[in-house]
C-alpha positions as CSV (number, residue, x, y, z in Angstrom):
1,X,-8.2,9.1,12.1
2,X,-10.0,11.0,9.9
3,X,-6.7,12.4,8.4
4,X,-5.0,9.5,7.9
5,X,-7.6,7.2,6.5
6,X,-7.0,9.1,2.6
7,X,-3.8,8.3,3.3
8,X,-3.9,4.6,3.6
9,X,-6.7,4.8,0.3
10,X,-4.2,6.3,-1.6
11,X,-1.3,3.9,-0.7
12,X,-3.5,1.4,-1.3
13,X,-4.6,2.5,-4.6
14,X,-0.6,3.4,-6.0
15,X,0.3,-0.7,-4.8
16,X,-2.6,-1.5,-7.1
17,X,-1.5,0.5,-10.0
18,X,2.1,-0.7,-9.5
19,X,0.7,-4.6,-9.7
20,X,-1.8,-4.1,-12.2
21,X,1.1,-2.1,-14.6
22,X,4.2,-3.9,-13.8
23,X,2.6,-6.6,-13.1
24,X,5.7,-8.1,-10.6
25,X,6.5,-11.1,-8.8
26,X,5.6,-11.5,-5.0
27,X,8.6,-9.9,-4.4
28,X,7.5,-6.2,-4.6
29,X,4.0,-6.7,-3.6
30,X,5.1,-8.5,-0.4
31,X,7.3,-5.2,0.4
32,X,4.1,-2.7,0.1
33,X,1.6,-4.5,2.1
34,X,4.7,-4.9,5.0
35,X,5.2,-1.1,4.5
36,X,1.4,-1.0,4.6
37,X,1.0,-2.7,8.1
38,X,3.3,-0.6,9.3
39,X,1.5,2.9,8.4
40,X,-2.1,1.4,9.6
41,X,-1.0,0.6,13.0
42,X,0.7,4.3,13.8
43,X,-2.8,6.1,12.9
């Protein structure tokens, strides 16, 4: 757990730079946080 935790910080952290500089729809956002879910569950 300890491994993967960074992991999810810095998936979390390139979603937020994606939104904050492309500032996109729904669309794309909705796709990471369903990738997201998916990585969380496997650690």
């Amino acid at each position: 757990m300890e491994v993967g935790a960074p992991r999810i910080w810095i998936h979390l952290n390139r979603i937020r730079k994606k939104q904050m500089e492309e500032k996109i729809g729904t669309g794309h956002s909705l796709h990471d946080v369903v990738s997201l879910l998916r990585v969380i569950p496997s650690i």
